[in-house]
C-alpha angles and dihedrals in degrees: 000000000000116000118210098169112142107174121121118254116234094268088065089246118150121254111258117229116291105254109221114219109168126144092257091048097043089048088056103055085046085060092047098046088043087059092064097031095089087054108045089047087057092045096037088215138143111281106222099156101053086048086050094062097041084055083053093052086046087237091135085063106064115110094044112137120254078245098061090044095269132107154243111287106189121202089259103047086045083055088043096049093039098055088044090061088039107055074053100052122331094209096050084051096047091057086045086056098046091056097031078049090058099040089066086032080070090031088058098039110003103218104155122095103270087232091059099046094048087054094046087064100044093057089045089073085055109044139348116281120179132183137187139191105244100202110146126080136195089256112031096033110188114014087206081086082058131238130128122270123263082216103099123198118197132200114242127183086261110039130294139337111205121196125174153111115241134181136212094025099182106215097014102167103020097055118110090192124037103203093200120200114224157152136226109239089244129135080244098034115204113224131215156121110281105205108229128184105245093230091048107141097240092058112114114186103202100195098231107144120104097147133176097226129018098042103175096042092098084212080174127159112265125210128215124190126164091341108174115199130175120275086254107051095079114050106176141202153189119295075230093045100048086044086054088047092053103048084042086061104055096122103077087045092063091067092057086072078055095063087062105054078057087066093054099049086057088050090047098049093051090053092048095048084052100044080057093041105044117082113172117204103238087058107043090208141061122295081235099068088065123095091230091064099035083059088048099059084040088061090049096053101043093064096044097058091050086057092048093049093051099047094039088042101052092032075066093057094047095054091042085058100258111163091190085060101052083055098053088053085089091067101030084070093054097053101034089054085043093052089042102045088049088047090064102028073056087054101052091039091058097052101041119199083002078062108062101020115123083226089078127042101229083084096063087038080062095053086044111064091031076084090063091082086068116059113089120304101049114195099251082056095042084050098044105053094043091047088066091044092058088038087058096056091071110029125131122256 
């Protein structure tokens, strides 16, 4: 929907620019972001252009609260958004999420200086300026399997000092804002994101990352060493209390599984262009017109519609208010990434060598939504905790 609201929230601050999402505008900038996808994979650079065009669309403002100008961005219109940009290219959306993530993260809980995040805003009309919370380490990995950071943050007579090694930094060297995750050196140590200026001096971008999918993403290690940030920039909690702030935030997450069915849909609209496209000799028609690759196309989309139906149905009850729902967003992740992962693994199975040939993109698509198993949960975790859900209901007593 287009929103075209422009009364002044109760802070006095001005409205920011309607961001149109409609389906026609959201199916533009798919089509812009699909033209360089094929290139920054090759390269494996960072994709600032792309980036570029999703800031001019506004794109990179969404999630900003009614009180800092923005607007309500409700679970479905995030998916909808999201799969847009996927189907486009899945590493330029993953950056968009990270930032459009931490903005209702703020909207939810604000926990930024109010100084920072207004300028954040404000420079948001200007550039692009993403941030990401950079939360996982060589040795820990996630922290959603629990454990305490090896990155340590100490208090100093004039803020924080902030010391550590992290991995899969989504967005390394592009983030105007690093969202760290660590903990005090206590007894009782207090855990949180320290907000850190991307060019500050003590940032040390490691180029890790030569993934298989995602190419673009620059998910590199980041190094921090003697970073000094402001008092007010860490504001830490409980180990009880931050578990109690990230099940509480399983909304959003639930339109990350959506970026991926953007990658399927990519994935499907290649193989049906080809079915139409390829006429072997032998048969004097398109492959199309034949029932094994009719069934075919009815496979993938059938998969991709119950996909569709669990992410947009649930993204519904969330926004309704539905607690039962929020819950179920664990395992929505888990069986929309496995439909759309076999959509397209049904895709490449059916062309053969067209199939996984760089020539075509259905082979990077491929690559692409293979990254969809990692990002919490992961499925062993999804299965876990509702296998003892399920295990409760019956226990005796």
């Amino acid at each position: 929907m287009t929103v075209t609201d422009t009364t002044v929230n109760a802070l006095g601050t001005d409205p920011l620019p309607a961001v149109d999402t409609s389906p026609a505008a959201l199916a533009a900038l798919t089509t812009q972001l699909a033209a360089t996808a094929e290139e920054i994979d090759r390269a494996a650079e960072f994709p600032w252009k792309p980036i570029q065009k999703v800031h001019d669309a506004g794109i990179l403002t969404l999630g900003i609260a009614p009180r800092y100008g923005g607007r309500e961005l409700s679970t479905t219109e995030s998916a909808r958004v999201l799969q847009a940009l996927g189907q486009g290219d899945p590493s330029v959306a993953l950056l968009t999420a990270m930032t459009v993530f931490q903005h209702l993260s703020q909207a939810r809980r604000a926990w930024w200086p109010e100084y920072l995040y207004r300028k954040v805003v404000a420079d948001s009309l200007e550039r692009p300026v993403l941030i990401n919370a950079i939360r996982a380490e060589p040795e820990l990995g996630a922290p959603a399997r629990g454990g305490l950071p090896a990155t340590k943050v100490k208090r100093t007579a004039h803020g924080w000092l902030l010391n550590g090694h992290k991995g899969y930094g989504t967005g390394s060297e592009g983030l105007a804002y690093h969202a760290v995750w660590a903990a005090t050196e206590d007894d009782e140590p207090l855990l949180g994101h320290v907000i850190v200026p991307g060019d500050d001096p003590g940032i040390e971008i490691v180029r890790t990352w030569d993934h298989f999918g995602l190419r673009a993403s620059s998910t590199h290690d980041v190094i921090y060493r003697d970073v000094e940030v402001p008092y007010e920039h860490f504001r830490g909690v409980t180990a009880a209390q931050a578990k109690e702030e990230a099940a509480a935030f399983s909304g959003p997450g639930l339109a990350v599984s959506a970026l991926y069915l953007g990658v399927a849909r990519a994935a499907q609209e290649f193989f049906l262009r080809f079915a139409h496209e390829r006429i072997p000799t032998t048969l004097g028609r398109p492959i199309a017109t034949t029932e094994r690759i009719q069934t075919i196309a009815g496979e993938i989309e059938a998969q991709l519609v119950q996909a569709e139906e669990i992410v947009y149905g649930l993204a519904a009850r969330i926004d309704a208010g539905d607690e039962d729902a929020l819950k179920r967003a664990l395992i929505a992740k888990l069986l929309a990434t496995r439909s759309a992962v076999t959509a397209v693994q049904t895709a490449v199975t059916s062309l053969g060598n067209a199939g996984l040939t760089r020539h075509h993109p259905l082979e990077r698509h491929l690559r692409d939504v293979q990254c969809s198993r990692v990002h919490p949960p992961q499925d062993d975790a999804a299965l876990i905790a509702f296998g003892r859900q399920a295990l409760a209901r019956v226990a005796p007593h």
